[in-house]
DOLUM-40932 format. One record per residue: x, y, z of N, C-alpha, C in turn; residue number from 1. Coordinates in nm, 4 decimals. Example, Ala and Ser with C-alpha at 12.3 -4.5 7.8 and 13.67 -1.06 7.14 Angstrom:
2
nu:nv:nw:cau:cav:caw:cu:cv:cw:pos
1.3190:-0.5690:0.7800:1.2300:-0.4500:0.7800:1.3200:-0.3300:0.7800:1 $
1.2850:-0.2250:0.7080:1.3670:-0.1060:0.7140:1.2900:0.0030:0.7870:2 $
//
This chain:
144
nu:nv:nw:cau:cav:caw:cu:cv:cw:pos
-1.4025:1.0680:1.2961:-1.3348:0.9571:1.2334:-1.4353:0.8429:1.2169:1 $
-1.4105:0.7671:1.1410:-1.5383:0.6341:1.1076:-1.4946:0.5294:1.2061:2 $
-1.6202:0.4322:1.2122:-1.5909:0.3645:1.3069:-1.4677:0.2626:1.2112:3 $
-1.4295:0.1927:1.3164:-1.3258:0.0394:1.2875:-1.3741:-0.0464:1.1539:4 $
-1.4707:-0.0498:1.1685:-1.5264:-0.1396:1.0955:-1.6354:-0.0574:0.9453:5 $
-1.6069:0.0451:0.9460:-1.6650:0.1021:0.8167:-1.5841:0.1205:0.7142:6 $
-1.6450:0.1361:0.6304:-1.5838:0.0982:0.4764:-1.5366:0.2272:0.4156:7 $
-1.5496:0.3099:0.4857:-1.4422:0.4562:0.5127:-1.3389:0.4356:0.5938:8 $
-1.2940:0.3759:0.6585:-1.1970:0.3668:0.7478:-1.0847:0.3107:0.7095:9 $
-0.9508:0.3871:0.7347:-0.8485:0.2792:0.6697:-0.8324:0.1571:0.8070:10 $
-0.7293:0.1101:0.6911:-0.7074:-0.0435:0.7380:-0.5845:-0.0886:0.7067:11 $
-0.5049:-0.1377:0.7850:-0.3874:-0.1515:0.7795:-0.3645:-0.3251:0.7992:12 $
-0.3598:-0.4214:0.6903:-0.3625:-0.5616:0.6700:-0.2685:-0.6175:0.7306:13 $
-0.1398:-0.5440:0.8006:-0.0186:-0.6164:0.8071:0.0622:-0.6318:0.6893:14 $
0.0620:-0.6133:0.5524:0.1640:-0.5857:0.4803:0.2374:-0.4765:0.4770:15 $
0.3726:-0.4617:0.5259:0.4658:-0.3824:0.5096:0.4266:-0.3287:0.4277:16 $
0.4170:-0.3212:0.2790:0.4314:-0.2461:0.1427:0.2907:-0.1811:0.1289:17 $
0.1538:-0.2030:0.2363:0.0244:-0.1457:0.2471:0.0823:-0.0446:0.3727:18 $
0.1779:-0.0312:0.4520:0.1834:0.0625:0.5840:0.1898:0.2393:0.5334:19 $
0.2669:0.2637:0.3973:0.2638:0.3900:0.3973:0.1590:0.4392:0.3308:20 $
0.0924:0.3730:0.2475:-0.0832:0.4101:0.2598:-0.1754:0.4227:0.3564:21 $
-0.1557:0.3074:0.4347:-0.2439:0.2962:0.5267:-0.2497:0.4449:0.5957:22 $
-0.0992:0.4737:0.6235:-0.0460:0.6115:0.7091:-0.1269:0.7840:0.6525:23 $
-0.1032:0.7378:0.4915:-0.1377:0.8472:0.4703:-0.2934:0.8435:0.4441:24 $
-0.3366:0.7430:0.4072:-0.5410:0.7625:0.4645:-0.5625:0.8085:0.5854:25 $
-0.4686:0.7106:0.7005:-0.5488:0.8382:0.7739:-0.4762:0.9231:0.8411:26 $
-0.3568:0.9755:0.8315:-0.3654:1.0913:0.8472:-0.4535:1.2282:0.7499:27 $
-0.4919:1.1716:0.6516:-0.5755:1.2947:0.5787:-0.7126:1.2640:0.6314:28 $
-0.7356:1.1488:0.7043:-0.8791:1.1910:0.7636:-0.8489:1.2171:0.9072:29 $
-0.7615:1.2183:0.9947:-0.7541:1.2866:1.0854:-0.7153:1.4342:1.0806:30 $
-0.6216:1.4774:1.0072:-0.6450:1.6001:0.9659:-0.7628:1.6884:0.9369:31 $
-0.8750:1.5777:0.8210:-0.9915:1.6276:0.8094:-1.0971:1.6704:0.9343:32 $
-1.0433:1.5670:1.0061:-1.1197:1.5414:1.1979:-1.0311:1.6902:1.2653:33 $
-0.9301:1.7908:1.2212:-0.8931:1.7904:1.3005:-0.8360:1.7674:1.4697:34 $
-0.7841:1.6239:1.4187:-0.7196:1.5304:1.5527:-0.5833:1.5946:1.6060:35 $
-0.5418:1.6077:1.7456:-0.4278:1.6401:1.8031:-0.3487:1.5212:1.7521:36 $
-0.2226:1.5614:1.7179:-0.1144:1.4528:1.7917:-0.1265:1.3193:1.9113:37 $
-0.1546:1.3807:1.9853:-0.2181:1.2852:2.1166:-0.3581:1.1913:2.0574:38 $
-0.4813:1.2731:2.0258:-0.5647:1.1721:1.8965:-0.5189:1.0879:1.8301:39 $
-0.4469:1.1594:1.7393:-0.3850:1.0520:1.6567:-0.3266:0.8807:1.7222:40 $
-0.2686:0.9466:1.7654:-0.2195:0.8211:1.8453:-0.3076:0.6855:1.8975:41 $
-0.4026:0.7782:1.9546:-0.4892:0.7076:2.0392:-0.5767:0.6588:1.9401:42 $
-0.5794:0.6954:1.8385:-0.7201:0.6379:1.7071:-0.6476:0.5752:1.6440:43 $
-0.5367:0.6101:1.6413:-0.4523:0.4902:1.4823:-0.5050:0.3330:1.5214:44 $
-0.4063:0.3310:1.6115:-0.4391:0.1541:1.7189:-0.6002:0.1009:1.6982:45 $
-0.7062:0.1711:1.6752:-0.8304:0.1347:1.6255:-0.8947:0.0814:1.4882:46 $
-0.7853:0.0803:1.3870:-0.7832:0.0468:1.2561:-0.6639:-0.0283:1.2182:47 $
-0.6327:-0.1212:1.3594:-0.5407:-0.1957:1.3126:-0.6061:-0.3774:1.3730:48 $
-0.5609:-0.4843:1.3747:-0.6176:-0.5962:1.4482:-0.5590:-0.5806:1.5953:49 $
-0.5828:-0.7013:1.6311:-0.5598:-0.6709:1.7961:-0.4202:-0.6818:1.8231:50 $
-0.3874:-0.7911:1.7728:-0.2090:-0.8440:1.7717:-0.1349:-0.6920:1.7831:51 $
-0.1405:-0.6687:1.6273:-0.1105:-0.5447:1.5851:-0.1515:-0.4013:1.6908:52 $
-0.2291:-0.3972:1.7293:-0.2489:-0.3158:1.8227:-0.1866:-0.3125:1.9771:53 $
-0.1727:-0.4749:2.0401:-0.0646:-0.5132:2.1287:0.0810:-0.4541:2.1039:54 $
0.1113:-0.4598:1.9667:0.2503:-0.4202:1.9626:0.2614:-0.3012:1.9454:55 $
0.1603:-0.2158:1.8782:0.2185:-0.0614:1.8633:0.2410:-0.0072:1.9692:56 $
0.0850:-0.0662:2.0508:0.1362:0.0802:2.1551:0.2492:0.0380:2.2893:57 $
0.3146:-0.0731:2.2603:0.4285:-0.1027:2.3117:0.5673:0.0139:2.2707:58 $
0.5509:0.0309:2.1242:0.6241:0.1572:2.1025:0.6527:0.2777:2.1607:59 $
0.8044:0.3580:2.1207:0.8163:0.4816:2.1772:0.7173:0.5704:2.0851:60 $
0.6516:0.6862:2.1895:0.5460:0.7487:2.0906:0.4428:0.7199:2.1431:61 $
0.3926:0.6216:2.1639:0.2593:0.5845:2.1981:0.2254:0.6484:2.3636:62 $
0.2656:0.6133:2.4870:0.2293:0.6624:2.5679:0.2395:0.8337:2.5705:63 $
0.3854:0.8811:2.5195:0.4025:0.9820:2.5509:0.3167:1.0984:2.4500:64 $
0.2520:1.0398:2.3641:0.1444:1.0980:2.2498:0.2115:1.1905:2.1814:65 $
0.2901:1.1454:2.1084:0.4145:1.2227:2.0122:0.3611:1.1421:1.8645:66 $
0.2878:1.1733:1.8130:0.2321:1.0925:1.6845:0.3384:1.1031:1.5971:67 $
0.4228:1.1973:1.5576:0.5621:1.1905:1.4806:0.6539:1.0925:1.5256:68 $
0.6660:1.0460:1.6168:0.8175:0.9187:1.6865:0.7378:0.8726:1.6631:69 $
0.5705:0.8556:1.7344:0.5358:0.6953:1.7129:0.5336:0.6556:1.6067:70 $
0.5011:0.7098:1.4945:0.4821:0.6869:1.3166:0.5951:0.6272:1.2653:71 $
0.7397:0.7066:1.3662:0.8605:0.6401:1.3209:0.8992:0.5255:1.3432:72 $
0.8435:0.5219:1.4715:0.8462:0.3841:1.5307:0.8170:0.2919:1.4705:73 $
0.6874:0.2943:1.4197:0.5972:0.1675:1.3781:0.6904:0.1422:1.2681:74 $
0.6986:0.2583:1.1676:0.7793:0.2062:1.0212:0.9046:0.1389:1.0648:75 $
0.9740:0.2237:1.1595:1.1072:0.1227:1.1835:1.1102:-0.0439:1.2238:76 $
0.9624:-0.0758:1.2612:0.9398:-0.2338:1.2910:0.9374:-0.2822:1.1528:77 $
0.8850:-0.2084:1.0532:0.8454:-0.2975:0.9317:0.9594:-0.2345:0.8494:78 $
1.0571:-0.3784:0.8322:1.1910:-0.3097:0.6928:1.1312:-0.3176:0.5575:79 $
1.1507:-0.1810:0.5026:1.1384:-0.2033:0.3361:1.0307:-0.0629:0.3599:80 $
0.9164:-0.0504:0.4745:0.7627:0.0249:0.5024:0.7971:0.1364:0.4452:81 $
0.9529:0.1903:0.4968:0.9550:0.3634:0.4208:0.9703:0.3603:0.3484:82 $
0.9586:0.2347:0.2211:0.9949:0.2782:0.0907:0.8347:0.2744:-0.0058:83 $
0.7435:0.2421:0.0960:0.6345:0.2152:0.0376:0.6148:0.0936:-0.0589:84 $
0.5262:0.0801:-0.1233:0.5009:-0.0109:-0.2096:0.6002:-0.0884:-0.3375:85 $
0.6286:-0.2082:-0.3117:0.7683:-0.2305:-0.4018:0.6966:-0.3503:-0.4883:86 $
0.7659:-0.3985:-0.5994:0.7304:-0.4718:-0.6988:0.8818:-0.5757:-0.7694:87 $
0.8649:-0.6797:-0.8256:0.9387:-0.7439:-0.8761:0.9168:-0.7406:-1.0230:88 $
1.0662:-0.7942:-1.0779:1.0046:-0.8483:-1.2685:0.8994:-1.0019:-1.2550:89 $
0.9410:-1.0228:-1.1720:0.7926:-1.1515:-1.1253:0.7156:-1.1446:-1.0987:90 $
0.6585:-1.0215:-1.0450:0.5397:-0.9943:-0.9810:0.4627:-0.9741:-1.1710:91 $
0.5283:-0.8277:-1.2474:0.5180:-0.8307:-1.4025:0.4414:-0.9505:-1.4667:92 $
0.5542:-1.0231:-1.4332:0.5587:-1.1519:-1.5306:0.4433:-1.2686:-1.4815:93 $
0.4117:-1.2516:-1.3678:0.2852:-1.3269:-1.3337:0.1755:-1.2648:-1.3648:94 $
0.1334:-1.1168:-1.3999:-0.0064:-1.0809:-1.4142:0.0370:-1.0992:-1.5794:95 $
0.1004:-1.0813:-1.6706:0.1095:-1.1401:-1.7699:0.1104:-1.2748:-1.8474:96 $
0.1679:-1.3492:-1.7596:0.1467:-1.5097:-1.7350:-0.0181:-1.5469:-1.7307:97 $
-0.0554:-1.4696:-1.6159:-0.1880:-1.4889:-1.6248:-0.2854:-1.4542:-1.6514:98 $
-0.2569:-1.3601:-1.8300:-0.3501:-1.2903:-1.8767:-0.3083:-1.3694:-2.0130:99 $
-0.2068:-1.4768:-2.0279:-0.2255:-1.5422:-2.1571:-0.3315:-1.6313:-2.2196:100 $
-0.3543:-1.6478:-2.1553:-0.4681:-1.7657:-2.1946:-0.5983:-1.6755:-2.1942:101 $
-0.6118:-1.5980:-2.1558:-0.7240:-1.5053:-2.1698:-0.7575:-1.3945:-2.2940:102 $
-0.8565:-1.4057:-2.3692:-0.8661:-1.3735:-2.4776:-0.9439:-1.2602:-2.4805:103 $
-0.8684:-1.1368:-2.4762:-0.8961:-1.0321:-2.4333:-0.9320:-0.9498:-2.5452:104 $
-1.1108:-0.9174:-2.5821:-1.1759:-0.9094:-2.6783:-1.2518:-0.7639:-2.6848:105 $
-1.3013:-0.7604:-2.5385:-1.3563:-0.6314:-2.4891:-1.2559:-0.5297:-2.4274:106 $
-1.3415:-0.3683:-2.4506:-1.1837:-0.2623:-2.4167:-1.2426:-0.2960:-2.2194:107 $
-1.3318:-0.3530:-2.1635:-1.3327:-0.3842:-2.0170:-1.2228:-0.4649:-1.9941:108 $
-1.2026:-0.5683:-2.0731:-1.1297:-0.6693:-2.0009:-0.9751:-0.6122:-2.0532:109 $
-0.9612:-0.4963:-2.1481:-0.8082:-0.4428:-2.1839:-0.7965:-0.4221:-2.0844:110 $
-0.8640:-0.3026:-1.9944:-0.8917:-0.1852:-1.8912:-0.8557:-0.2966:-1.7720:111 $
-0.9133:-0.3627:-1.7404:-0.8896:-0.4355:-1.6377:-0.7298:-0.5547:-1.6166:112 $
-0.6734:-0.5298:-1.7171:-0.5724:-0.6257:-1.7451:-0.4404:-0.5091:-1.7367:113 $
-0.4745:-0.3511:-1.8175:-0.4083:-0.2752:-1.7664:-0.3575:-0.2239:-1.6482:114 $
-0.4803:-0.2155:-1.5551:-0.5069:-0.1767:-1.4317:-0.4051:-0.2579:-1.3385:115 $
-0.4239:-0.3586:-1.3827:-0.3220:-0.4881:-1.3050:-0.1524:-0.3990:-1.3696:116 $
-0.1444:-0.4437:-1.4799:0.0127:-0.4285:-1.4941:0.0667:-0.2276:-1.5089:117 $
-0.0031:-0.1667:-1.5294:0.0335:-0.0151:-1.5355:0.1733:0.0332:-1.3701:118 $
0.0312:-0.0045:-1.2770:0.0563:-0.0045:-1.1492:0.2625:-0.0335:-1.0951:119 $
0.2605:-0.1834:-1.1343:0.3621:-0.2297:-1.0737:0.4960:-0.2365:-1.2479:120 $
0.4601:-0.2452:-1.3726:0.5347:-0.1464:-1.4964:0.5965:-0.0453:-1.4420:121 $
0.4958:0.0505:-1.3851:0.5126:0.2244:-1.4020:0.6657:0.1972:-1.2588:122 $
0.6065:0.1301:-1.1356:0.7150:0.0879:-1.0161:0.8699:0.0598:-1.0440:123 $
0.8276:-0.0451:-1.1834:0.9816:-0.0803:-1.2287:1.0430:0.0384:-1.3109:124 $
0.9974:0.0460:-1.4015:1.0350:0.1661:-1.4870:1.0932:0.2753:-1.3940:125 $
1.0533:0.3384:-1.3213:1.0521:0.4304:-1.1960:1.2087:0.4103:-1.1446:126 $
1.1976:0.2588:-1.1056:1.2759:0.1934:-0.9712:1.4098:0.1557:-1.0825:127 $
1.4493:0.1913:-1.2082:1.5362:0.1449:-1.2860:1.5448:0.0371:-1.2731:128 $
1.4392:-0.0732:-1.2388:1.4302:-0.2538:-1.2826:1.4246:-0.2801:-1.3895:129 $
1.3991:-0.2096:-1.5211:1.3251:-0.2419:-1.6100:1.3474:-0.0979:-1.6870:130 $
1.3615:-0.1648:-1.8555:1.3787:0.0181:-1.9170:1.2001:-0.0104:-1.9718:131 $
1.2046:0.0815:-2.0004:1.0531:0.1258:-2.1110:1.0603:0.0336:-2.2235:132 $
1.1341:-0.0217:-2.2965:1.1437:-0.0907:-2.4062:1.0802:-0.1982:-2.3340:133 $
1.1627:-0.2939:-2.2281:1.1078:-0.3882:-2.1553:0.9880:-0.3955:-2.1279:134 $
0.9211:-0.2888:-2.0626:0.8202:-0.2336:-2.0535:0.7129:-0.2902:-2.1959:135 $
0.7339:-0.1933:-2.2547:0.6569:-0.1963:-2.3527:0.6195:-0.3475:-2.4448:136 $
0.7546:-0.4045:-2.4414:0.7558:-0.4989:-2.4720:0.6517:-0.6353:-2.3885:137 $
0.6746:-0.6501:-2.2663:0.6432:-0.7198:-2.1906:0.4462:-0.6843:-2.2239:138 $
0.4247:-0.5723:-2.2104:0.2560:-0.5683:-2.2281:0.1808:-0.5687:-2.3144:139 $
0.3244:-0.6242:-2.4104:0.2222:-0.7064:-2.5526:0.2003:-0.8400:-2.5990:140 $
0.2959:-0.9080:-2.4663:0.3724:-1.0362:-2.4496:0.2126:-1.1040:-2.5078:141 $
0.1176:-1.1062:-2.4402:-0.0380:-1.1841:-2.4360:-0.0843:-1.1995:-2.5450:142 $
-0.0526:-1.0898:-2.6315:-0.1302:-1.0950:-2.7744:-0.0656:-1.0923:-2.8694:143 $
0.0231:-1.1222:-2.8979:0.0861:-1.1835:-3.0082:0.1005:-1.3779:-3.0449:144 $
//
């Protein structure tokens, strides 16, 4: 596994809506490590801050090295975590907001303006917030 501090290593910021990524980086590099259950446990708490690390292994799971409860555990502290990554029509409407004034000339700066709204679009669309028309509509809002 990489150390704490390498730029391979996940990292878990404290945002709820970053926890089920965080989860699944590394469990695919502990898997890759082939890590026990009991590993797991004991390495997660190393890619988190300290606070954060005070409280996990306060959790059920943690002593008894059951990496499945503890995983449940942790998500059950953070409401919204099992749903993974969530988005608003505001969240939308601000990377659009703040791509008006920007005069978007080169296909880099399309690419990079896409990159922003595809992401959390594709979320709503998905999440029935928003139909495709909306959609579509909204990511032409800048250039007209």
């Amino acid at each position: 596994m990489p150390g704490a501090n390498s730029s391979k290593a996940p990292s878990f910021n404290g945002e709820t809506s970053e926890l089920l990524e965080f989860f699944e980086l590394f469990e695919d590099l502990a898997d890759a490590c082939a890590l026990t259950p009991a590993e797991k446990c004991k390495t997660i708490v190393r890619y988190v801050d300290i606070q954060t690390k005070r409280f996990w292994v306060t959790l059920t799971g943690y002593e008894s090295r059951d990496f499945d409860i503890f995983k449940a555990s942790i998500l059950a502290q953070y409401s919204g975590a099992a749903k993974g990554q969530r988005y608003t029509i505001r969240d939308l409407e601000r990377i659009v907001i703040s791509n008006v004034d920007n005069d978007i000339s080169t296909e880099t700066e399309l690419l990079q303006y896409y990159r922003q709204f595809r992401p959390v679009a594709h979320w709503l669309v998905a999440n029935s917030k928003i139909s495709t028309r909306e959609r579509d509509s909204d990511s032409h809002t800048h250039h007209t």
